[in-house]
C-alpha positions in Angstrom: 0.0 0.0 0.0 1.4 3.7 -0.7 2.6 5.0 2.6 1.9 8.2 4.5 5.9 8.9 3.3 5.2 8.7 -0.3 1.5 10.4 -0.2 2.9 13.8 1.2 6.1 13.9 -1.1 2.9 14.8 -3.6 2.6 18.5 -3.5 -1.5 18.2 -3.6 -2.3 16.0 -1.1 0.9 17.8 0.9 -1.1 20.8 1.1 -4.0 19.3 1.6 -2.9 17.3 4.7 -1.1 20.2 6.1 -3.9 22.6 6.2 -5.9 22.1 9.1 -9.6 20.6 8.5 -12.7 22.1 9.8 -15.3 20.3 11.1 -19.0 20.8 12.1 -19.9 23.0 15.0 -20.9 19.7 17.1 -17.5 18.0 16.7 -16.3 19.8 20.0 -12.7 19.0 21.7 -13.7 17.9 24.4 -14.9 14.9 22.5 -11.3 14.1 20.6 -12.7 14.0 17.2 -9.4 13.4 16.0 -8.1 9.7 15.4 -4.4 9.0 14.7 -3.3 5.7 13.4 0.2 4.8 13.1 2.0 2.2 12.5 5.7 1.7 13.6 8.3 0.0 11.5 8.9 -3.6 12.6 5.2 -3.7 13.7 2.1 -5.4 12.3 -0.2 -3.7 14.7 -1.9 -0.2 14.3 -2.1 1.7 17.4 -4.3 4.5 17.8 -5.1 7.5 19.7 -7.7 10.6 19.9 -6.8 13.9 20.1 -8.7 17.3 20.6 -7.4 19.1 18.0 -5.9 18.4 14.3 -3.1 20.2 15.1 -2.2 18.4 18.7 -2.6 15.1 16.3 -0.7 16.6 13.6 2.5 17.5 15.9 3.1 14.1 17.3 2.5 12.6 13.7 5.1 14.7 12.3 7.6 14.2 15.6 6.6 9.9 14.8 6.9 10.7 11.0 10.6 8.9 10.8 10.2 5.7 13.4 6.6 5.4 11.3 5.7 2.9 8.6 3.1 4.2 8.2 0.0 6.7 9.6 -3.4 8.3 9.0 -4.9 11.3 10.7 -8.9 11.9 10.4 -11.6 11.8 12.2 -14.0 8.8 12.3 -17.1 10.0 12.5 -16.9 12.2 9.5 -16.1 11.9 5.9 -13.8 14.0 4.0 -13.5 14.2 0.2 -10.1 13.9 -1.7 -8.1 17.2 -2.5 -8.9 19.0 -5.6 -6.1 19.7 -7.9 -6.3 22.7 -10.5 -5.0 21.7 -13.7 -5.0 23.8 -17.0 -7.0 23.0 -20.2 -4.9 22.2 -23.0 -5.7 24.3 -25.9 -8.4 27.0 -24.2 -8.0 30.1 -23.4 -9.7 33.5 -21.7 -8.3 36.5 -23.7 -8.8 39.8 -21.2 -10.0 42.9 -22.1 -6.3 44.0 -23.3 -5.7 41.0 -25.5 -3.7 39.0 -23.1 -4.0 35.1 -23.1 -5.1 33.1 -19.7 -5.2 29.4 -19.7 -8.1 28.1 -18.5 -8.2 26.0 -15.6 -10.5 23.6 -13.4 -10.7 21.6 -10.7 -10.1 17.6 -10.7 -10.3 15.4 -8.1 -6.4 14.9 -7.1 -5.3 10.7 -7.9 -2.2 9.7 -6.0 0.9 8.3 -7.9 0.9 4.6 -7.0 4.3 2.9 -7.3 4.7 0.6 -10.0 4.8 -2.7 -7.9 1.8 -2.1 -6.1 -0.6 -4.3 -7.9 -3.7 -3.8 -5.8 -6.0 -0.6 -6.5 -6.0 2.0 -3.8 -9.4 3.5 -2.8 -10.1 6.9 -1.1 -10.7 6.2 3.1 -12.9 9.6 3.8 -12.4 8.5 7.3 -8.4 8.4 7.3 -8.5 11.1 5.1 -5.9 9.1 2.3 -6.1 6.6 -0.3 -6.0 2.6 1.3 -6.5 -0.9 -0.1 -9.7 -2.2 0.5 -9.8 -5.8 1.0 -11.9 -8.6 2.4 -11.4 -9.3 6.7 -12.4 -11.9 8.7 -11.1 -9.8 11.6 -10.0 -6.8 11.5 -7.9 -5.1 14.4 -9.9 -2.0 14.3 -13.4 -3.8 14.5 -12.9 -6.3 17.1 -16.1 -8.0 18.7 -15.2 -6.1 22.1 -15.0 -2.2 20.3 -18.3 -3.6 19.0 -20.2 -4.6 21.5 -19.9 -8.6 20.5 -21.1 -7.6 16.8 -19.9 -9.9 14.3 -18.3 -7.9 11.2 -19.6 -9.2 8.2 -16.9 -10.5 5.7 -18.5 -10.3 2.4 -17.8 -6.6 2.5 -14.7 -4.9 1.5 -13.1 -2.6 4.2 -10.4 -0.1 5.0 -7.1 -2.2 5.4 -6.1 0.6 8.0 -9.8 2.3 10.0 -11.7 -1.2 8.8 -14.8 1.3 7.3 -17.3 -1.3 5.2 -17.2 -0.5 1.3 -20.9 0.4 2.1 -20.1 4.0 3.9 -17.6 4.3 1.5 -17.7 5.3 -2.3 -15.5 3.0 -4.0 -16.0 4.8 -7.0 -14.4 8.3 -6.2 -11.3 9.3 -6.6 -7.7 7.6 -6.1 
């Protein structure tokens, strides 16, 4: 899977990381809206903790960032859509008032570069705010029958490889 590493070594989804997200009114910090996973090198096992604030979450991810395997920084119970990246139209063009030429641009929904080994397609996790595999589980360490309430996870349904969201909350069909 493309790591946190080589996602923000793309300028786009840098930025987009990097800025600090708002959320509703009714996320309050009290409440730690904010979920951090990471994942050390050497491990198999995501740990997690919850944070007040993006930005408490965001320092200790970026003081982690080089003992890290990985990581993901969102907040669980709400869905974030992929950066936009502007790119220009080849070919059209706004000419102003004193004959100067503007390219015209819009906005596309930004696709990550996936290395050319990885052979499985990579999905956009609204929830940990990056693009994931999504694969079929069994178990799954985030979904465990205790954090559940003794709830069986159902494994005809693709999920997260990192947050374990179910392919049903999620629009496999976006971006990345």
């Amino acid at each position: 899977m493309i790591t946190i590493h080589e996602l923000l070594k793309d300028p786009t989804y840098r930025k987009f990381f990097c800025k600090v997200p708002k959320l509703p009114a009714h996320y309050r910090p009290e409440n730690k809206p904010w979920r951090l996973l990471v994942l050390k090198r050497g491990s198999n096992r995501w740990a997690m903790k919850r944070f007040s604030t993006y930005q408490e979450a965001f320092a200790v991810l970026k003081k982690l960032l080089p003992t890290l395997q990985d990581a993901a920084l969102g907040c669980p119970g709400f869905d974030f859509e992929p950066p936009l990246k502007t790119v220009k139209i080849k070919g059209k063009f706004h000419t102003t008032e004193s004959g100067k030429k503007i390219p015209i641009t819009r906005q596309v929904v930004w696709k990550p570069t996936i290395p050319m080994d990885e052979i499985e397609p990579h999905h956009w996790c609204p929830y940990c705010r990056r693009p994931t595999i999504f694969r079929l589980f069994d178990t799954h360490q985030m979904l465990t029958s205790k954090k559940l309430g003794g709830v069986m996870i159902d494994p005809t349904l693709l999920r997260c490889t990192i947050c374990g969201v179910s392919e049903r909350l999620v629009n496999l069909r976006r971006a990345a």
